[in-house]
C-alpha positions as CSV (number, residue, x, y, z in Angstrom):
1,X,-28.8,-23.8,-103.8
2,X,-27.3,-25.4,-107.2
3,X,-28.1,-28.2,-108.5
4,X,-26.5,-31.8,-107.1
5,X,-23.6,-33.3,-109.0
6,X,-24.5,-35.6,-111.8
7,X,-24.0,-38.4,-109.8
8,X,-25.0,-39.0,-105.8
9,X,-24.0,-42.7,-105.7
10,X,-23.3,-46.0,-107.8
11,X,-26.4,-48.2,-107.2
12,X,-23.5,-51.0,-106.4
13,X,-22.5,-48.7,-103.1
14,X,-26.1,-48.2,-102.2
15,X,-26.7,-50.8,-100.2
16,X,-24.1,-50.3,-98.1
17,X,-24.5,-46.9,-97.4
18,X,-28.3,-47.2,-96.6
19,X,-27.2,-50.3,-94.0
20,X,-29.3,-52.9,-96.5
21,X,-29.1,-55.5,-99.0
22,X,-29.8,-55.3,-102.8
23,X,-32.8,-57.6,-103.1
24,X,-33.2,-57.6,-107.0
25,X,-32.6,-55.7,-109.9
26,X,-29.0,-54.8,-111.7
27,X,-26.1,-53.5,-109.4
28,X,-25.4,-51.6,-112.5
29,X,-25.6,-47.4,-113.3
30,X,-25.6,-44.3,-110.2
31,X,-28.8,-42.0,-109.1
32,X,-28.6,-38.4,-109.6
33,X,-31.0,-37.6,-106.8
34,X,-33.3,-38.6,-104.4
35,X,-36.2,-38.4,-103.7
36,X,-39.5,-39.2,-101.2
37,X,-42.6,-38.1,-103.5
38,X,-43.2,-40.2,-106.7
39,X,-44.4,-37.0,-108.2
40,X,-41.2,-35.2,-108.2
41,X,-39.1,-38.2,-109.2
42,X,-36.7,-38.0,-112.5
43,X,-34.7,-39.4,-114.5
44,X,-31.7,-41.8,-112.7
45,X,-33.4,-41.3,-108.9
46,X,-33.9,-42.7,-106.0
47,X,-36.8,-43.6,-104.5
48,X,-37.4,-43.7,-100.9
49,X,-40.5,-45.3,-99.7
50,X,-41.3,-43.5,-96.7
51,X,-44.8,-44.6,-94.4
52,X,-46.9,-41.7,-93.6
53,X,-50.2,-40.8,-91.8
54,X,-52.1,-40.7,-94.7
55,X,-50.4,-43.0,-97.2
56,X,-47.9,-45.2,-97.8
57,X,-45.3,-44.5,-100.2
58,X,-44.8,-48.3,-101.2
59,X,-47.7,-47.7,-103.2
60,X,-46.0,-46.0,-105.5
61,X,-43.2,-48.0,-106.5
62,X,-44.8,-48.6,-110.0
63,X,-45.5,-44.9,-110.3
64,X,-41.4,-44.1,-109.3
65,X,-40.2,-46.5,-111.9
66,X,-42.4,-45.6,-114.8
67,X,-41.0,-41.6,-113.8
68,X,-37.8,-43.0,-114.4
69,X,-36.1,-44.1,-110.8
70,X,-33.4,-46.4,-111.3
71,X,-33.7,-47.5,-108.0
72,X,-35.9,-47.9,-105.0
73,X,-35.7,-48.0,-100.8
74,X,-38.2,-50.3,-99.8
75,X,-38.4,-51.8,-96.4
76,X,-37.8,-55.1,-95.8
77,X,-41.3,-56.3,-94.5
78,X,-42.4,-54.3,-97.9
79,X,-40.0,-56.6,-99.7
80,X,-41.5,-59.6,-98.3
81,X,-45.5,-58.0,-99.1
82,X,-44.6,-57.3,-102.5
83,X,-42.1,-59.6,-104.0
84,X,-44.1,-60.4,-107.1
85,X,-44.2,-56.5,-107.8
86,X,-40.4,-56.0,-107.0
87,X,-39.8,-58.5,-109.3
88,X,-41.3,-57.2,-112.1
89,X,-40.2,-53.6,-111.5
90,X,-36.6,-55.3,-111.3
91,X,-36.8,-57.0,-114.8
92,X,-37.4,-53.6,-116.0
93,X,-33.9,-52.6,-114.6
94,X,-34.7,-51.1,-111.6
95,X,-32.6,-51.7,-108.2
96,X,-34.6,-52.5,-105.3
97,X,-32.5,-52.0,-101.9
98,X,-34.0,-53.2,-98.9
99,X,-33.3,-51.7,-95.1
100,X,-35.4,-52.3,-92.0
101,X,-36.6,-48.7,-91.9
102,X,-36.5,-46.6,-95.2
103,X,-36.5,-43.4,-92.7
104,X,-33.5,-44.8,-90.8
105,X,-32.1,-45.5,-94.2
106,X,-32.1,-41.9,-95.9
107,X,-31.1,-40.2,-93.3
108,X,-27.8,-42.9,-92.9
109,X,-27.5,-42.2,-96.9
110,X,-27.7,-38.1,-96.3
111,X,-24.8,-38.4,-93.3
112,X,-22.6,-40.7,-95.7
113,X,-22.8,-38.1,-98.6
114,X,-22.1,-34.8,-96.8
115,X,-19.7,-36.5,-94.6
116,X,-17.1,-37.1,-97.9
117,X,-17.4,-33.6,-99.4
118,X,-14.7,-31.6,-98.6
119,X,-16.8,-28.4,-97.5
120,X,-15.0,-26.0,-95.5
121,X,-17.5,-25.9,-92.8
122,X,-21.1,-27.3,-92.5
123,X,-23.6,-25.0,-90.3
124,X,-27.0,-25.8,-88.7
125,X,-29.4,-23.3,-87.2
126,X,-32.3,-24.1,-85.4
127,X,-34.4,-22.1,-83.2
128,X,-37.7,-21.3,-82.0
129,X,-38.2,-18.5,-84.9
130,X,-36.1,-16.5,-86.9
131,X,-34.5,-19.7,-88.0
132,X,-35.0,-19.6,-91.8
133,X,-34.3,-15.8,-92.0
134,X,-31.0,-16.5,-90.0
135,X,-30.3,-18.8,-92.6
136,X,-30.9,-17.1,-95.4
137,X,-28.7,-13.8,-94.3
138,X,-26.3,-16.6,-93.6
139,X,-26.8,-17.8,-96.8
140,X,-26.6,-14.5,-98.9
141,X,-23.3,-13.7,-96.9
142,X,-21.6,-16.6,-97.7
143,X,-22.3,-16.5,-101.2
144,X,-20.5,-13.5,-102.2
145,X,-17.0,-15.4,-101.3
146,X,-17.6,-18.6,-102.1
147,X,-20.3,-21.6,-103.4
148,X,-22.6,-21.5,-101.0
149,X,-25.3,-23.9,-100.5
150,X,-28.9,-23.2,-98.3
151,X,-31.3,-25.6,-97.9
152,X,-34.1,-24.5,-99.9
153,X,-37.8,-23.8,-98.6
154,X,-38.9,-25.8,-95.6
155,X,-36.4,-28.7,-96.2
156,X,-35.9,-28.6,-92.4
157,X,-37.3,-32.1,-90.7
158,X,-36.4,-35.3,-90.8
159,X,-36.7,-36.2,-94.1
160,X,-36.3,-32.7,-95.4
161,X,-32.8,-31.9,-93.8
162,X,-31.4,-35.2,-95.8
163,X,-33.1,-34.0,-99.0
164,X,-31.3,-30.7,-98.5
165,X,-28.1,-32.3,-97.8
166,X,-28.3,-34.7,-101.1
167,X,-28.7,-30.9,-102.6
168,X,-24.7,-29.9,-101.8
169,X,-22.1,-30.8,-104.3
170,X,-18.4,-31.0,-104.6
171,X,-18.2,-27.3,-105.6
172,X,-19.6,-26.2,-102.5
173,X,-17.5,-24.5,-99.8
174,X,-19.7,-24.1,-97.2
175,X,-23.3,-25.8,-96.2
176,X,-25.7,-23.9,-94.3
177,X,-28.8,-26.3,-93.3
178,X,-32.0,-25.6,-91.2
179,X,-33.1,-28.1,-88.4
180,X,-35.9,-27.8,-86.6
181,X,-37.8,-30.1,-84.7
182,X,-41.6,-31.2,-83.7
183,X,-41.0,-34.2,-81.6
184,X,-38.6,-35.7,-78.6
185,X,-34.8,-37.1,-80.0
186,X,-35.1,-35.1,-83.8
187,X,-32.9,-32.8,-83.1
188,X,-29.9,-35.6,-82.4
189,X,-31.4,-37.4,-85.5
190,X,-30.9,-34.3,-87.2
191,X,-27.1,-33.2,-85.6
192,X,-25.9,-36.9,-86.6
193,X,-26.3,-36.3,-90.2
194,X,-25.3,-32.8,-90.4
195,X,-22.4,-33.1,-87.6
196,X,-22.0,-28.8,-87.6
197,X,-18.9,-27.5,-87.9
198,X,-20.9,-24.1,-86.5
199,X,-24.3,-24.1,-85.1
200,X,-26.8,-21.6,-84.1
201,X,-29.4,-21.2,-81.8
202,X,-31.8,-18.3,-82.8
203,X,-34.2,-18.3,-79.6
204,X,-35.5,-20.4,-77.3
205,X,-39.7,-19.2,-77.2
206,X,-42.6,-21.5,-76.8
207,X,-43.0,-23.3,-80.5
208,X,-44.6,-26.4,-80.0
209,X,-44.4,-26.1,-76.0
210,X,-47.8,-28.5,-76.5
211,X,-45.4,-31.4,-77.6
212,X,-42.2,-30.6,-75.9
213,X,-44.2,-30.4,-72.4
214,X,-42.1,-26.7,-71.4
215,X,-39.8,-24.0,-72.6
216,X,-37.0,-26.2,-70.1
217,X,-37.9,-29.6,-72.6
218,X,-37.7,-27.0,-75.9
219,X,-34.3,-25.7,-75.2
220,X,-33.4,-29.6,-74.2
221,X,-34.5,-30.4,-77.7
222,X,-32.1,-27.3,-79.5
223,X,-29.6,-28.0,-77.5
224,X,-28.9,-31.4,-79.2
225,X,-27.7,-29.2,-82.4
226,X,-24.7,-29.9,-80.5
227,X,-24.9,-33.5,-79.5
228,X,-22.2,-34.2,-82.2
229,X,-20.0,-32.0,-81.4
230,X,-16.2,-33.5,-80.5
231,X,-14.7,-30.4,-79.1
232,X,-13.5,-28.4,-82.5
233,X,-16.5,-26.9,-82.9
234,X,-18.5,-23.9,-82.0
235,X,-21.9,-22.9,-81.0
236,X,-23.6,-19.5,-81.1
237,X,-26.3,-18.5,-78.6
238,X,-27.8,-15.2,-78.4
239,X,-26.6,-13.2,-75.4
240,X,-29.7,-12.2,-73.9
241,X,-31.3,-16.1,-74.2
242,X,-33.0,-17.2,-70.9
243,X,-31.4,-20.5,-71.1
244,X,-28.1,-19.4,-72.3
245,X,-26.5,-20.9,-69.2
246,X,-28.2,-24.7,-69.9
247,X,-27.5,-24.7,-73.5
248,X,-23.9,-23.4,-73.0
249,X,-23.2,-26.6,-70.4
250,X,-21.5,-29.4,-70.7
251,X,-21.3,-28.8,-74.7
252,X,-17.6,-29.9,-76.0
253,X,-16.5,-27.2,-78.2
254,X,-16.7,-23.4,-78.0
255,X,-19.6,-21.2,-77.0
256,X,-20.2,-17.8,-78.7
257,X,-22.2,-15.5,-77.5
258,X,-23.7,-12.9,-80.2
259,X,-26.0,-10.1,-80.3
260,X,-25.4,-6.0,-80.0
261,X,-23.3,-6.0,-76.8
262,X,-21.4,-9.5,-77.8
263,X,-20.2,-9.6,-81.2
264,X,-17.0,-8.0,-82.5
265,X,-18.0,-5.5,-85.7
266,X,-21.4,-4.2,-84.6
267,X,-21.3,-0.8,-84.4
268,X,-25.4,0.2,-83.7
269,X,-27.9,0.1,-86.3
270,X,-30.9,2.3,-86.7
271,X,-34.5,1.9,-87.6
272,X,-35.3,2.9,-91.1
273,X,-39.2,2.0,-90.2
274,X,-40.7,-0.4,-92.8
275,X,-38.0,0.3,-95.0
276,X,-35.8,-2.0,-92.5
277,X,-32.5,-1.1,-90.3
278,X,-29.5,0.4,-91.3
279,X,-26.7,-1.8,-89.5
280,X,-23.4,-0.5,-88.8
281,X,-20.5,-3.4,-89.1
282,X,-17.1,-2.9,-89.1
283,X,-17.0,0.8,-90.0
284,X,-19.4,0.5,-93.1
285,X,-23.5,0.6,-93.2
286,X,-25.6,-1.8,-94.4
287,X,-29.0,-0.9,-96.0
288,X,-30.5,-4.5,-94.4
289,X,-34.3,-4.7,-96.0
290,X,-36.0,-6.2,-93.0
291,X,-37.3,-4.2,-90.0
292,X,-37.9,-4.8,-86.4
293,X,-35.6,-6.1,-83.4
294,X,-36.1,-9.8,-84.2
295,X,-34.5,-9.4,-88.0
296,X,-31.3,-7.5,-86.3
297,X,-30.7,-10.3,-83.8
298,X,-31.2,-12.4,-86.6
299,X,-28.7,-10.4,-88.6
300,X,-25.7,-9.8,-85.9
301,X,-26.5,-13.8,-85.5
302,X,-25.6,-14.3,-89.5
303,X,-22.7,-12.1,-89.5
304,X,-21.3,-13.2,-86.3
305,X,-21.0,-16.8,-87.8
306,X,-19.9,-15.2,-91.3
307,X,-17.1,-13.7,-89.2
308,X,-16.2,-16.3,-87.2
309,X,-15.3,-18.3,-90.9
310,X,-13.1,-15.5,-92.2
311,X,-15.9,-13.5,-94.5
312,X,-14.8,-10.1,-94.9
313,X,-16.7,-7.0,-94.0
314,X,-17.6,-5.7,-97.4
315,X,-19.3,-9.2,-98.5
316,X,-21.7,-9.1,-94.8
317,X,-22.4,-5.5,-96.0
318,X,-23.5,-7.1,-99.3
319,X,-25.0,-10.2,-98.0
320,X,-27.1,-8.1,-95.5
321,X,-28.1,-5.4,-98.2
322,X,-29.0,-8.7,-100.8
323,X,-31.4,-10.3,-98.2
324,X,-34.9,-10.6,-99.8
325,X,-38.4,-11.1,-97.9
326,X,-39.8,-15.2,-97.9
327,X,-43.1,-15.7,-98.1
328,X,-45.1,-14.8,-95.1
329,X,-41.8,-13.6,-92.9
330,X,-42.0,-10.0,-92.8
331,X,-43.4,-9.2,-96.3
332,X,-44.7,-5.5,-97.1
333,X,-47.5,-5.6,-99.7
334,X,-49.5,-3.2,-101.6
335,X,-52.8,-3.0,-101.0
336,X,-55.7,-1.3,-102.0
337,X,-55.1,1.7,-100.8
338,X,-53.6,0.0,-97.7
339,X,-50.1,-1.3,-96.4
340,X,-50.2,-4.8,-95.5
341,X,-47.4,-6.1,-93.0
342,X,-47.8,-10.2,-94.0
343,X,-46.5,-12.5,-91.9
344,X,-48.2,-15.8,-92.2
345,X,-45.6,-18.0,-92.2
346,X,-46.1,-18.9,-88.2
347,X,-47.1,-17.8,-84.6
348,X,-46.5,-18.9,-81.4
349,X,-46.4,-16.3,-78.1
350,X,-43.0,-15.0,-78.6
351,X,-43.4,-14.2,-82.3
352,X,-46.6,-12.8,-82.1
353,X,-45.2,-10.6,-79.4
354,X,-42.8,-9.3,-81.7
355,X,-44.2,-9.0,-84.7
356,X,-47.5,-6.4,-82.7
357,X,-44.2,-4.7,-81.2
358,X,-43.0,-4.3,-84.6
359,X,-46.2,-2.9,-85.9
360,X,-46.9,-0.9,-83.2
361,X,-43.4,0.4,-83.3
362,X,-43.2,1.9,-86.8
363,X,-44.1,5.4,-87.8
364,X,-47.4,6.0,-89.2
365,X,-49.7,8.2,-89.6
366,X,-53.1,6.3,-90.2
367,X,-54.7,3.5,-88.5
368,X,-52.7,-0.1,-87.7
369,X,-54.7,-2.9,-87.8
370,X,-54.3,-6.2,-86.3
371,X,-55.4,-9.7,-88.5
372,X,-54.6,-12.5,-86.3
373,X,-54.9,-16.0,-86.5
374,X,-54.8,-18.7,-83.8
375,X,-51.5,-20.2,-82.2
376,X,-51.3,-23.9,-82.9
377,X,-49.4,-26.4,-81.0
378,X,-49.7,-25.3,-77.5
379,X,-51.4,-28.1,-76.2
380,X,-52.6,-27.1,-72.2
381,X,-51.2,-23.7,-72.8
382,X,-53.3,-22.5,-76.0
383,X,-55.8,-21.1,-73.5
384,X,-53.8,-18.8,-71.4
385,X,-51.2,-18.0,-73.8
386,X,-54.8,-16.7,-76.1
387,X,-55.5,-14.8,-73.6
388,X,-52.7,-13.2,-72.5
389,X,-52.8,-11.9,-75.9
390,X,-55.8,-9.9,-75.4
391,X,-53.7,-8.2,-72.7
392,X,-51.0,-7.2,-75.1
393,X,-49.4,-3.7,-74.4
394,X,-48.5,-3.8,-77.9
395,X,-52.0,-4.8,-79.5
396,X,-53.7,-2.3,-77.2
397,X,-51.7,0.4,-80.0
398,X,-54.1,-1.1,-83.1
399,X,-57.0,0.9,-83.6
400,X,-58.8,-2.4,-85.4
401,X,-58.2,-5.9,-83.9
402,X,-59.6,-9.3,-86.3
403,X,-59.3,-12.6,-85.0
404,X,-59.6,-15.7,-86.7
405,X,-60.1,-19.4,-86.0
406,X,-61.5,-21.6,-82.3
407,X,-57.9,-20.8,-80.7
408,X,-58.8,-17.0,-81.0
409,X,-61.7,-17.0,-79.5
410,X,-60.3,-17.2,-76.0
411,X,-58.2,-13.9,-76.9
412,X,-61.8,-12.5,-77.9
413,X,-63.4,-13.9,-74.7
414,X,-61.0,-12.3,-72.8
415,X,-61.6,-8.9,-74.2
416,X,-65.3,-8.8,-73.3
417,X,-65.8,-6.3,-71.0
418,X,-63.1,-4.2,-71.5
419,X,-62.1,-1.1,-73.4
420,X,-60.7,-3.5,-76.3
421,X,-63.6,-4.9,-76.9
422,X,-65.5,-2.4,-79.3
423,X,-62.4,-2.2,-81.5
424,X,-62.1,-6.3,-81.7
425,X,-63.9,-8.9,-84.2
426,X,-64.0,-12.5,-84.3
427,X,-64.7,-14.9,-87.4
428,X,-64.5,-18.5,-87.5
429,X,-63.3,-18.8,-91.0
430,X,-61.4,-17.4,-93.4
431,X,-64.0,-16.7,-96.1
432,X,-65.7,-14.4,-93.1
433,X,-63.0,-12.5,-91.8
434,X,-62.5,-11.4,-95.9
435,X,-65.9,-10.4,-95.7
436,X,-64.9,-8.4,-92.8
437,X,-62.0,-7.1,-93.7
438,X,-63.1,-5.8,-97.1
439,X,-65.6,-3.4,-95.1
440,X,-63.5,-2.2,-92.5
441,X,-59.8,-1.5,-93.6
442,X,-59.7,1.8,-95.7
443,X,-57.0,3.7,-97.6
444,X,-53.8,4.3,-95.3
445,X,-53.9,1.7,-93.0
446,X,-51.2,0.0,-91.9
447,X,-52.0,-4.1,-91.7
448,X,-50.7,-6.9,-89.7
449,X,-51.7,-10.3,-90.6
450,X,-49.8,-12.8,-88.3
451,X,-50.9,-16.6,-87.7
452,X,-49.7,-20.3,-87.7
453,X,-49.5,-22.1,-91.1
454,X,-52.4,-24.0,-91.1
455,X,-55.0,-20.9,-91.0
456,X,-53.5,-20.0,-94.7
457,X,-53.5,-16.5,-93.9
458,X,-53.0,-15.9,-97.5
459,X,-56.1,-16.0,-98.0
460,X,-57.6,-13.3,-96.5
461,X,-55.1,-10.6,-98.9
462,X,-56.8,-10.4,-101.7
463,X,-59.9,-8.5,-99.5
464,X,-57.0,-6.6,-98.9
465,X,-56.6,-5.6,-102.9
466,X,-53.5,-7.8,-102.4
467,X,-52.9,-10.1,-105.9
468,X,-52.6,-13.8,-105.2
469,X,-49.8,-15.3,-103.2
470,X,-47.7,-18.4,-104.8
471,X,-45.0,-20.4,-101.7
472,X,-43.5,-23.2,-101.1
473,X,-44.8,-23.7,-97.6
474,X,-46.8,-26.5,-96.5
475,X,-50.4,-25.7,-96.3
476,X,-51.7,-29.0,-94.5
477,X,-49.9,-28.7,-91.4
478,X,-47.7,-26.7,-89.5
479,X,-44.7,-25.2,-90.3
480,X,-41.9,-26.8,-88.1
481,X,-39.9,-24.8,-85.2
């Protein structure tokens, strides 16, 4: 994504378009950004004071201003608290803008800025998983017609999707923003500051089932990618999607379906093993890097919406031959002596499933060996869903099966007893399963390491003779679905 236009908004129109009032400081000069971490702030920002578990970020204020905000969203019982320290940040020419909720507020300032550029079309995609790969074939698609711009890393919550919107200028012609959800009503938060043109729907699996109570409430909570739709818009859903029917209703615009018997162009693809898929569209091949079922859907899904805009054929050959590997989504790495499969980005059921199908799938010659870390976020269904794991047709293919962390040690509960069990090991750390690792996996091996975000899976490569791993992934908590 470029960078955002020199100027987001006069500090005189800020008020207004957070819904506050300018409680001191000089109405006077315009912020450049925005932004919700005193650490990142620069020159001409603003800074949103946002409460969080662990801290508050009104205490920071002083921090923002000395960084070089010009001005600041407080909250108005904040206001009140600290007066004395407002008014001395103010005589230093800073704008303070009050609002009732400083969450409520940035997101109302995110919907007002996107809502008066003149983009051609503004796309969200959400889904179980597959979501940020979707977006970033999307992305790559789009870009060889036109300025294109993709919300960057995991800018995908509530506060990130407004920090990805403040991120699209006036020389963008399409947006394509990620929105996923971890709670009840974000989803509708999210869909009233984006207000899609086009919107996706990867996959309905079982990410965060523990606080969405069922697959039914998930698909509920995607659904509302929609909620701001007036009836010009359109909505893809893959074809094969178990609630394709309760998605689809009642939504006012059009439904698309998409996938390899849906969607106009696809002409087949083949398996080119961990070298990725050759995809046939619209009488050319692509040479698309990333293997595996999953990555097609997620490809026909990009180019289906790439079509539906008018992108011609040779640029979704491009944009699917461009696409690049993130961190921990399907990476192939070197080892020592080993071929390591990494994806450590997240896990629930359904993309674990996939990803040991994958594995399991691809020719090889030497021995596949599973690394998996626990699913997180389940809530009542961790249990079972660990060890139906164990029962895995796919995982019964690895000839070496490690499990890490308390949630795996259902899956290697449930193995006890059985043939699996003198080919599985269980570690309660990281720091052991290394240890493990580095005795076990030999020259030619074919690695899978797949688990949720917080295990930092990462750290177990380097027993694999794999260097070092740098991402912009959160590492205190789970990625979001």
């Amino acid at each position: 994504m470029t960078a955002a236009p020199a100027a987001l908004f006069s500090v005189a129109d800020l008020a207004d378009a957070v819904g506050g009032r300018q409680a001191a400081g000089p109405a006077t000069g315009s912020v450049a950004s925005v932004s919700i971490d005193s650490r990142s702030v620069e020159a001409d920002a603003l800074f949103v004071a946002l409460p969080g578990e662990r801290t508050n970020g009104h205490r920071f204020l002083a921090e923002a201003a000395t960084a070089g905000a010009r001005a600041l969203l407080v909250s108005e019982a904040e206001a009140g608290a600290r007066r004395a320290e407002l008014a001395d940040l103010a005589s230093r020419g800073v704008a303070v803008i009050a609002v009732p909720d400083t969450l409520a507020g940035l997101q109302r300032l995110a919907r007002v800025h996107l809502a008066r550029l003149r983009l051609e079309a503004r796309v969200g995609v959400t889904g179980s998983s597959g979501k940020t790969t979707t977006k970033e074939i999307l992305g790559a698609i789009l870009s060889r017609t036109a300025p294109t711009a993709v919300s960057e890393g995991n800018l995908n919550s509530e506060t990130g999707v407004p920090l990805a919107c403040f991120r699209v200028g006036a020389a963008h012609r399409w947006a394509v923003l990620e929105m996923a959800v971890n709670h009840p009503g974000e989803m509708a938060a999210l869909a009233d500051i984006v207000r899609p043109d086009l919107a996706l729907i990867t996959n309905i699996g079982t990410a965060h089932i523990g606080l969405l109570g069922s697959r039914e409430g998930i698909a509920l909570e995607k659904k509302a990618i929609f909620s701001r739709f007036t009836g010009r818009e359109t909505g893809f859903l893959p074809e094969g999607e178990r609630f394709f029917g309760l998605l689809a209703e009642g939504v006012r615009g059009r439904i698309v379906a998409y996938g390899p018997g849906s969607t106009p162009g696809y002409g087949g693809s083949e398996s080119l093993g961990l070298d990725g898929t050759l995809i046939h569209w619209e009488g050319s091949r692509a040479r698309f890097p990333l293997g595996g079922d999953h990555n097609l859907a997620n490809a026909i899904g990009a180019a289906a919406v790439a079509r539906e805009l008018g992108v011609p054929a040779s640029a979704v050959r491009e944009g699917l031959e461009a696409v690049q590997p993130l961190f921990g989504r399907s990476e192939i790495l070197q080892g020592r002596g080993a071929t390591v499969l990494f994806d450590g980005y997240n896990a629930n059921p359904d993309s674990m499933e996939r990803a040991l199908d994958y594995a399991a799938g691809v020719a090889w010659v030497g021995r596949r060996v599973a690394v998996l870390g626990g699913m997180r976020e389940l809530g009542a269904e961790s249990a079972g869903a660990h060890r139906a794991l164990a029962a895995s047709t796919a995982l019964a293919r690895f000839d070496l099966v490690f499990l890490l962390g308390e949630e795996m040690r259902a899956a290697f509960e449930a193995m006890a007893g059985t043939a699996a069990a003198a080919r599985a090991h269980w570690e309660a750390d990281a720091e052991g399963l290394g240890r493990a690792l580095a005795a076990a996996v030999r020259e030619g091996d074919l690695v899978l390491v797949k688990g949720s975000r917080g295990l930092e899976l990462e750290q177990v490569l380097p027993s694999l003779g794999v260097a070092g791993r740098g991402t912009d992934a959160p590492h205190s908590a789970e990625g979001r679905r």
